[in-house]
C-alpha positions as CSV (number, residue, x, y, z in Angstrom):
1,X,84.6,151.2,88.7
2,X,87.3,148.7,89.2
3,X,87.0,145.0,89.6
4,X,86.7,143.7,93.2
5,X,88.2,140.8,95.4
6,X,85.9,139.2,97.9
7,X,87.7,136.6,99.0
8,X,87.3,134.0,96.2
9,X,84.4,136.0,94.8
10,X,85.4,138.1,91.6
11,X,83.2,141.2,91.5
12,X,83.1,142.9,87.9
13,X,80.9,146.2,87.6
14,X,79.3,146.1,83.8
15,X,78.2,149.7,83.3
16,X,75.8,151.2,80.8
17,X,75.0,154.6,81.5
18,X,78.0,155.9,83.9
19,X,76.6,159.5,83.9
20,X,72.9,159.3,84.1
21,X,71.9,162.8,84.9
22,X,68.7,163.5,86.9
23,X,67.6,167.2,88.2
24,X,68.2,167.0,91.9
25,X,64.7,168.4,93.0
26,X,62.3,166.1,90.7
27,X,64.6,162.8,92.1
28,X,65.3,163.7,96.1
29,X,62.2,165.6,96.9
30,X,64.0,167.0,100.3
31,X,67.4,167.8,98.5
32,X,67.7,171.8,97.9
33,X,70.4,173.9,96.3
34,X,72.0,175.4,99.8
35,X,72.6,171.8,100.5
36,X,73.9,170.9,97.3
37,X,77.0,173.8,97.5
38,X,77.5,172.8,100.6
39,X,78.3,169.1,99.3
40,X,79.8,170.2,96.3
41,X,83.5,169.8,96.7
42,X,83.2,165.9,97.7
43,X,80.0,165.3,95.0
44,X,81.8,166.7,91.9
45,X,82.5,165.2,89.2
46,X,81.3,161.4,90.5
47,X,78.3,162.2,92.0
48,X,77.0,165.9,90.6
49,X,77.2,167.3,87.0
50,X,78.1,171.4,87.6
51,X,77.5,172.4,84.5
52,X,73.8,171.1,84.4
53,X,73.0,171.3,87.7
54,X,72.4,167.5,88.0
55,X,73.1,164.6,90.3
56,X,74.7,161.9,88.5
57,X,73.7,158.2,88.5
58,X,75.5,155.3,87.3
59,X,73.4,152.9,85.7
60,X,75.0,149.8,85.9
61,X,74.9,145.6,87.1
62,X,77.7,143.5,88.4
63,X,79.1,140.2,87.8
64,X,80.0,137.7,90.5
65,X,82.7,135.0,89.8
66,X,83.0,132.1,92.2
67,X,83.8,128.4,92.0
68,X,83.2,128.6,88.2
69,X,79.2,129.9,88.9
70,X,79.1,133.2,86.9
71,X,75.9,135.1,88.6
72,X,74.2,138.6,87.0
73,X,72.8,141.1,89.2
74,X,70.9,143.5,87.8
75,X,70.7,144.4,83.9
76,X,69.8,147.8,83.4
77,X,67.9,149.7,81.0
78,X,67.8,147.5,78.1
79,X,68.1,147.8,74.4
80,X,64.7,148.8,72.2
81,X,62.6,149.1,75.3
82,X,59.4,151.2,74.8
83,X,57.4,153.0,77.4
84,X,59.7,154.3,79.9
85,X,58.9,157.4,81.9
86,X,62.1,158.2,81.4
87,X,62.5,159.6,78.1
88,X,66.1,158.6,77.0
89,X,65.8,155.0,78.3
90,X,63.3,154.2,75.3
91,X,64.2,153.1,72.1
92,X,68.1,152.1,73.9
93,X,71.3,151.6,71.8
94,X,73.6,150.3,74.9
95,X,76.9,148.7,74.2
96,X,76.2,146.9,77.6
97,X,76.8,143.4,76.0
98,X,79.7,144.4,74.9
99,X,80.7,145.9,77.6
100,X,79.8,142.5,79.3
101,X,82.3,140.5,77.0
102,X,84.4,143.0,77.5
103,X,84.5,141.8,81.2
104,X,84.9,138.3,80.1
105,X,81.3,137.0,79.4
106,X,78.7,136.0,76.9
107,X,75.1,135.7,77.2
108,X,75.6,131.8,77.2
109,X,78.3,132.2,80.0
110,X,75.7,133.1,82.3
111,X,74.1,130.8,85.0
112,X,72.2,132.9,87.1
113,X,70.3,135.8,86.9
114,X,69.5,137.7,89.9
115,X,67.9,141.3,90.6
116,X,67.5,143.6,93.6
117,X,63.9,144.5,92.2
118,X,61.5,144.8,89.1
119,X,62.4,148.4,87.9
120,X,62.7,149.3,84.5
121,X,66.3,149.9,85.2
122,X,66.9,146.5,87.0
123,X,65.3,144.5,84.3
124,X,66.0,145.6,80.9
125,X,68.4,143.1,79.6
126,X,66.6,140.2,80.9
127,X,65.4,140.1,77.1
128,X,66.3,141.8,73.9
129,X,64.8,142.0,70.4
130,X,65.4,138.8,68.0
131,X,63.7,138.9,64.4
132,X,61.1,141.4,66.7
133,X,60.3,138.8,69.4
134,X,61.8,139.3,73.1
135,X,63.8,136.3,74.1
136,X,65.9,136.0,77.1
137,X,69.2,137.7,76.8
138,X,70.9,135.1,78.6
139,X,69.5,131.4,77.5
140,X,71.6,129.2,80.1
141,X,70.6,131.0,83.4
142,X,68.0,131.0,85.5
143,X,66.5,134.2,86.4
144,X,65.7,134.6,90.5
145,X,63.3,136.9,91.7
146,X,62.4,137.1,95.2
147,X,58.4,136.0,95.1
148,X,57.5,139.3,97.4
149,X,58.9,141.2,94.2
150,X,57.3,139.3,91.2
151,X,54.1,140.1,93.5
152,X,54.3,143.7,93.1
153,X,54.9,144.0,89.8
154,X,51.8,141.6,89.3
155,X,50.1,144.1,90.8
156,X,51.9,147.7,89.5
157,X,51.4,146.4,85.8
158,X,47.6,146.6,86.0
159,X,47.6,149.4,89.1
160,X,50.6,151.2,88.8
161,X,52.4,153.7,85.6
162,X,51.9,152.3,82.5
163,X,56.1,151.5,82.3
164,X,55.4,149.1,84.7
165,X,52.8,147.1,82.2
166,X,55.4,147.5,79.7
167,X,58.7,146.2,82.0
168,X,56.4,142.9,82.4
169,X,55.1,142.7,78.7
170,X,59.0,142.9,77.3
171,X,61.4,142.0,80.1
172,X,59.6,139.7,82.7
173,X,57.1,137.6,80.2
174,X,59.8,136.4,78.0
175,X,61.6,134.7,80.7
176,X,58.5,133.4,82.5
177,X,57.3,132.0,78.8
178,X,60.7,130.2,78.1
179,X,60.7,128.4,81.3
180,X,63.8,130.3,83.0
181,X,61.7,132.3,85.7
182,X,62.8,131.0,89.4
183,X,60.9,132.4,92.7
184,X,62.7,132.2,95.9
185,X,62.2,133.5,99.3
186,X,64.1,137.2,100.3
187,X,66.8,134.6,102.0
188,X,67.2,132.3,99.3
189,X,71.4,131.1,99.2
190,X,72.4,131.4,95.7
191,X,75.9,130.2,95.8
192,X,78.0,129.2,98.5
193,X,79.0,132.7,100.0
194,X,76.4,134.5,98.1
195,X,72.5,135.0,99.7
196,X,69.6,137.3,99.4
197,X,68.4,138.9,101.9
198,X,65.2,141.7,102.2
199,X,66.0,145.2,101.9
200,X,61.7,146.4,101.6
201,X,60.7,149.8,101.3
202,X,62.3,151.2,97.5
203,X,59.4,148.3,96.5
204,X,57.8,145.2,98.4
205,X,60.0,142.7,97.6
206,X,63.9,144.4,97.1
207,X,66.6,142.2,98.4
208,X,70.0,143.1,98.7
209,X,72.7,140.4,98.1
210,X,75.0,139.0,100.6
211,X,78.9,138.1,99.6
212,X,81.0,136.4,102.0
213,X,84.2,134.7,101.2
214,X,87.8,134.3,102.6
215,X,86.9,136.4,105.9
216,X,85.6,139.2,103.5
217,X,82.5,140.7,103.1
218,X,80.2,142.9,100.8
219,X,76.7,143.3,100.1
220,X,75.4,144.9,97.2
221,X,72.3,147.1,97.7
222,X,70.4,147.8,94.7
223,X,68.3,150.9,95.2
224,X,68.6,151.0,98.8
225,X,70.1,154.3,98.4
226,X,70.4,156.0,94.4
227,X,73.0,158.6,95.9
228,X,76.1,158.7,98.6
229,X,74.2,162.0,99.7
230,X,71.5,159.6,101.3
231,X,74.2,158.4,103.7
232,X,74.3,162.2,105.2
233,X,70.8,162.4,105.1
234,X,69.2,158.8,105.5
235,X,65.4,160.1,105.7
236,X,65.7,161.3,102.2
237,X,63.8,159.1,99.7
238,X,63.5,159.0,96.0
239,X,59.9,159.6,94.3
240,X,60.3,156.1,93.1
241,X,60.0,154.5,96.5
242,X,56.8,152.5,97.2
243,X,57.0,152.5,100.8
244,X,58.6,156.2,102.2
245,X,58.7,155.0,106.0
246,X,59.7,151.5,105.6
247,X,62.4,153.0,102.8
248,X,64.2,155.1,105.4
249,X,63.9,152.5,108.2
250,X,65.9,149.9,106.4
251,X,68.3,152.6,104.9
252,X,68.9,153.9,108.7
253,X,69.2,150.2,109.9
254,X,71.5,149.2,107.3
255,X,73.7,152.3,107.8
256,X,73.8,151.6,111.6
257,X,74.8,148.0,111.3
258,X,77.6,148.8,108.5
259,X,79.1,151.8,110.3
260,X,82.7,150.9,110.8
261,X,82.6,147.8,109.4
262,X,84.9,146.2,106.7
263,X,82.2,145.3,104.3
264,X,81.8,147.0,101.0
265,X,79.1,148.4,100.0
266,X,77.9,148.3,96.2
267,X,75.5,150.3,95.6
268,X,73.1,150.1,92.1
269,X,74.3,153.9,91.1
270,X,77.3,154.8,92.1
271,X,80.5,153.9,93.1
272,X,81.9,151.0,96.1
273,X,83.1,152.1,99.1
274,X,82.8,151.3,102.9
275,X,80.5,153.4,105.4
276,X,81.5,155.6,108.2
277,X,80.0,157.6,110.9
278,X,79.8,161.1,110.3
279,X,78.3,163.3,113.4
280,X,74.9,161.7,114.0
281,X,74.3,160.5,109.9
282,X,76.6,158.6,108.2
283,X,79.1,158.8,104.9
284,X,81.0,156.8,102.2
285,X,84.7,156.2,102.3
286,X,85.5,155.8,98.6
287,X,89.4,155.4,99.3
């Protein structure tokens, strides 16, 4: 994904896994293959794999530039992790800090560290593995979590899958213990033209975050939606969200309120683009 110009707010995608493939039944539970040929000539090659049979995923975080503030959303899997449900996101060999220089950063270039929510794939390069000790990745920032968020994952690490235990133990901890660990409200203002605000439902505490600048205007959304096929279909959930009914409510009020609009949209998994009304559901404009 190309860089994008929010009024004075430079947005850089920093991708680590651009074709994550997951099988579309065991990831959108109401998904079925009728569906999925009739979708096929806008999905492929972005959005479905044919030759496997899977959707694709883009597992990636952003950058936003302003005023000389360089802000993180979102750091993916993570290098060395261990006890991921998801088999090739253990043991990770990501060029994603390279990638991230590559965009124009080092770790120590980063001031602010912000994430939608406390999933495995959110969360991962909040630390990485020094002389086997998990430091934060990024020693200058400080690392915001909305409070509603940092309470569920209190509580999925001792009730929830055992990733969840180990996300806190490698990722989460090492910030708290090095004294870079923020809480803010679901509205907290990170930078002028840049704000939180709640997103519920994919877990307790996701927040989406606000950009506006220049008269322009994009929000990025995290796990609101893991696939543009969700915008067709907005009562489709993942497995992976906490909350099913309060997941579709905010999806359908967030496609409602976008429809038509010149905001663009940045999703956590796939591409930008703006949203449209299609019949009675909704679609992405990727132009």
């Amino acid at each position: 994904m190309k860089n994008i110009q929010i009024g004075d707010i430079t947005v850089k995608p920093v991708e680590e896994d651009p074709r994550a493939l997951f099988n579309p039944e065991g990831f959108l539970p109401d998904i079925t293959r009728e569906i999925i040929e009739a979708e096929r000539s806008w999905m492929e090659p972005h959005f479905y794999d044919a030759p496997s049979g899977d959707l694709v995923l883009n597992v990636q975080g952003f950058v936003f530039e302003i005023g000389g503030r360089v802000i993180l959303m979102d750091t993916c899997v993570g290098n060395d992790k261990k006890g991921r449900n998801r088999a090739s996101w253990n043991d990770g060999n990501w060029p994603w800090l390279e990638r991230l220089k590559e965009a124009g950063y080092a770790p120590e270039d980063i001031d602010v560290v912000l994430c939608t929510h406390l999933h495995v794939d959110h969360a991962g390069w909040h630390s990485r593995l020094r002389d086997g000790v998990w430091v934060p990745t990024f020693p200058n920032a400080e690392y915001l979590t909305a409070r509603d968020e940092m309470a569920a994952l209190e509580h999925n690490r001792v009730h929830g899958a055992p990733q969840y235990k180990h996300l806190y133990e490698d990722s989460v901890l090492p910030v708290i213990k090095a004294g870079q660990s923020v809480l803010v409200d679901s509205t907290h203002k990170v930078a002028d033209g840049v704000r939180l605000e709640p997103s519920p439902g994919h877990t307790k505490g996701h927040v989406s975050i606000r950009l506006n600048s220049g008269g322009a205007e994009a929000v990025a959304i995290g796990d609101m939606m893991h696939h543009p096929i969700q915008a067709l279909y907005p009562h489709w959930n993942s497995r992976v969200c906490d909350d099913v009914e309060m997941a579709r409510r905010t999806r359908r009020e967030f496609l409602e309120r976008s429809a038509g609009k010149d905001v663009t949209v940045l999703p956590g998994h796939f591409m930008a683009g703006r949203v449209i009304e299609h019949g009675e559901a909704f679609r992405f404009d990727f132009d």
